[in-house]
N, C-alpha and C positions, 0 to 999 in steps of 0.2 A: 329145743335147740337154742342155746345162748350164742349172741353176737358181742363179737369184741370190736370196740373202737379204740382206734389210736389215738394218743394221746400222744403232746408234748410235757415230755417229763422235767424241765429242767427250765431253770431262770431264763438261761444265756441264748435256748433256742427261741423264748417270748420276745428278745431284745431283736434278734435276731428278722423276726418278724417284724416288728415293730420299724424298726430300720428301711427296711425292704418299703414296707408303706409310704414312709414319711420321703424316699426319695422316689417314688412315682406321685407324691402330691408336688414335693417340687418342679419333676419336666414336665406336668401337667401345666403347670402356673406359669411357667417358662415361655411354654409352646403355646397360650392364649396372652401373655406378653409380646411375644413377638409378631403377632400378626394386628397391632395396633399401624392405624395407618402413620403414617412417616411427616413430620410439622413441615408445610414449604417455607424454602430459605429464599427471599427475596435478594435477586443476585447484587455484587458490590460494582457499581458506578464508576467505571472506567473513566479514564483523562483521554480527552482527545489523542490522535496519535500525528503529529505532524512529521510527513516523510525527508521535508527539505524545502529550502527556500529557494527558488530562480531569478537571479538578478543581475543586469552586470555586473562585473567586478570593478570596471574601471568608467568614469563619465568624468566630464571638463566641469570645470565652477559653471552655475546658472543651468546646468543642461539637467533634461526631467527624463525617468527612466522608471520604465512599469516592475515592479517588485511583484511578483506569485507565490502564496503558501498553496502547497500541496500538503493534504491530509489524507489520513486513510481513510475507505467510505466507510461509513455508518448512516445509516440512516434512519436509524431510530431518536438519534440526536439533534435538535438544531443548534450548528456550531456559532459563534460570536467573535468575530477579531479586533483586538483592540493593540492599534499600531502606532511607535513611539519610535525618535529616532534622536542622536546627541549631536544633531544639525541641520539646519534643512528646513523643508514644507513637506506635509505627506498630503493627500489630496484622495478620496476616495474611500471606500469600506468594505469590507468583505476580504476574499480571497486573495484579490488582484487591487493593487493602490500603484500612485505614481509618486515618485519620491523626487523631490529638485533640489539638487545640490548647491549647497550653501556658493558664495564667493568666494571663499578661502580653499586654499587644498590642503588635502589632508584624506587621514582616513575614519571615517563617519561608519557608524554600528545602529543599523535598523532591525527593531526587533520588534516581533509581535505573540500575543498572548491569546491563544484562541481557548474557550470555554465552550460547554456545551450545558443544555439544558438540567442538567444532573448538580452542577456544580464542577465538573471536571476542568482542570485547567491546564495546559502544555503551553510552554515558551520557546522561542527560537530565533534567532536572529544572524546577520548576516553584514559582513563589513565592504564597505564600497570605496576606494578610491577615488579621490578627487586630484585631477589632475590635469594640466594644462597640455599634455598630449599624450591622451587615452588612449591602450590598446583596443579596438574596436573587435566586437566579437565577429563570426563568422558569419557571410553571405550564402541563404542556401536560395538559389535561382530558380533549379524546377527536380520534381523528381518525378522520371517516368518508368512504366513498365516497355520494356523495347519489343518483347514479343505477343501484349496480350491483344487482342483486338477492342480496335479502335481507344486502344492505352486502358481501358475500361474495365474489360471484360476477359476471365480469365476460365480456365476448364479444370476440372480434378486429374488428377495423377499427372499431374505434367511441371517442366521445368520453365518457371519465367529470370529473363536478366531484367535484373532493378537498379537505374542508376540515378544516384543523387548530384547534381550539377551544383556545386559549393567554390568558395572563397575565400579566404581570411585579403583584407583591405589591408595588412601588415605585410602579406606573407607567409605567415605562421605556418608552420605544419599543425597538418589536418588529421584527427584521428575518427571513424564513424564507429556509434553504437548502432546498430540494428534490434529489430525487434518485429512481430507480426501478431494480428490476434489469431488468424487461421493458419495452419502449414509453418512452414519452417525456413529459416533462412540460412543461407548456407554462405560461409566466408568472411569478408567483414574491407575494410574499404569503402570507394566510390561507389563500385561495382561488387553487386554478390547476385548471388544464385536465390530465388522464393520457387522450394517445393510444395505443391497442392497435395493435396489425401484426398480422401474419401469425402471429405465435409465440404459441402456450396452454403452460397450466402456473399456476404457484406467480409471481404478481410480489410483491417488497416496495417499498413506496413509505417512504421514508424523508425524514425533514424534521428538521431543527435550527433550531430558535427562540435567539435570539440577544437581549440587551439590548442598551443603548448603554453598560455599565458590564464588556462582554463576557463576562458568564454565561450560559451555554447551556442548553438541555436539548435532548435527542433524544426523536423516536417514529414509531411504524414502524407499517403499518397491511398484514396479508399478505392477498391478493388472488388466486382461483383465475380465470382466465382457460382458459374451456370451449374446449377444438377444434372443436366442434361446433354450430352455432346449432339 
């Protein structure tokens, strides 16, 4: 008994072949390519982020007035301010300096340059009025909560009245921002409404009194919120 084997008769069906091979050596090569691990990129060094300066707007010749840079946190940075101004004394370093206006009026531009240890650098500054009668910003007196016990102490799911007791020495109309770290504040004025949830602990209720000549003051009122009725 004679066996027959098959045979490839013809050039085109060897190329054919051949083909077929050389593209399973390449997704072979491919797929032990791609599972090389991956180089770490050492991330790019951010600039500080300064959110805004708090200063008055307006102080008489000789009178001294605390300047505050607020920046964004980081804390893998340590920041550096270095503050300059085109009159004056500045007094102080860091965040918070006191700035004393020159004898002359006029309007004077304090700016400062805060770096962090990366080389990151942000600039910003803030112009002050010198003037021999300055709009004075806002008086805020006291702020309490009217229904929490002993002003202190406050419960979850319930309704507190929060009132801020404010000023303007001008007159000025008054405008209030609100704000809270826990629950929610409802309305906006002297007088608003702080809803509690679910969460106890430490809230601060925070408020910025505002003129129409844009001097501000802030205050802050801290609030224990019991887990427990």
């Amino acid at each position: 008994m004679k066996m027959k084997f098959a045979r490839l008769g013809s050039r085109p069906q060897w190329a054919i072949l051949l083909a077929c091979l050389a593209t399973l050596i390449t997704v072979h090569s491919a797929c032990q390519m791609s599972t090389a691990p991956l180089q770490h990129q050492e991330p790019q060094n951010d600039a500080p982020v300064i959110l805004y300066l708090r200063a008055q707007k307006q102080i008489a010749p000789l009178e001294t007035s605390q300047i505050r840079c607020f920046t964004a946190e980081n804390n893998d940075y340590m920041l550096n301010y270095e503050w300059s101004a085109t009159g004056g004394q500045i007094q102080g370093k860091g965040d918070i300096v006191a700035w004393t206006a020159p004898d002359t009026t006029g309007e004077y531009t304090i700016t400062v340059v805060v770096s962090n240890s990366k080389g990151g650098k942000a600039t910003s500054s803030v112009t002050i009025l010198v003037t021999h009668e300055p709009n004075r910003p806002p008086i805020i007196h006291s702020m309490t909560c009217q229904d929490c016990t002993n002003g202190t102490i406050a419960s979850r799911w319930k309704s507190y009245s929060i009132l801020c007791d404010a000023q303007d020495p001008e007159g000025d109309n008054l405008t209030y921002q609100w704000s809270v770290t826990i629950g929610e504040i409802i309305g906006d004025g002297r007088l608003v409404t702080w809803q509690t949830f679910d969460e106890s602990g430490y809230a601060v209720i925070m408020v910025k009194v505002k003129d129409d000549k844009d001097n501000e003051a802030e205050g802050n009122l801290a609030i224990n919120i019991s887990c427990c009725d």
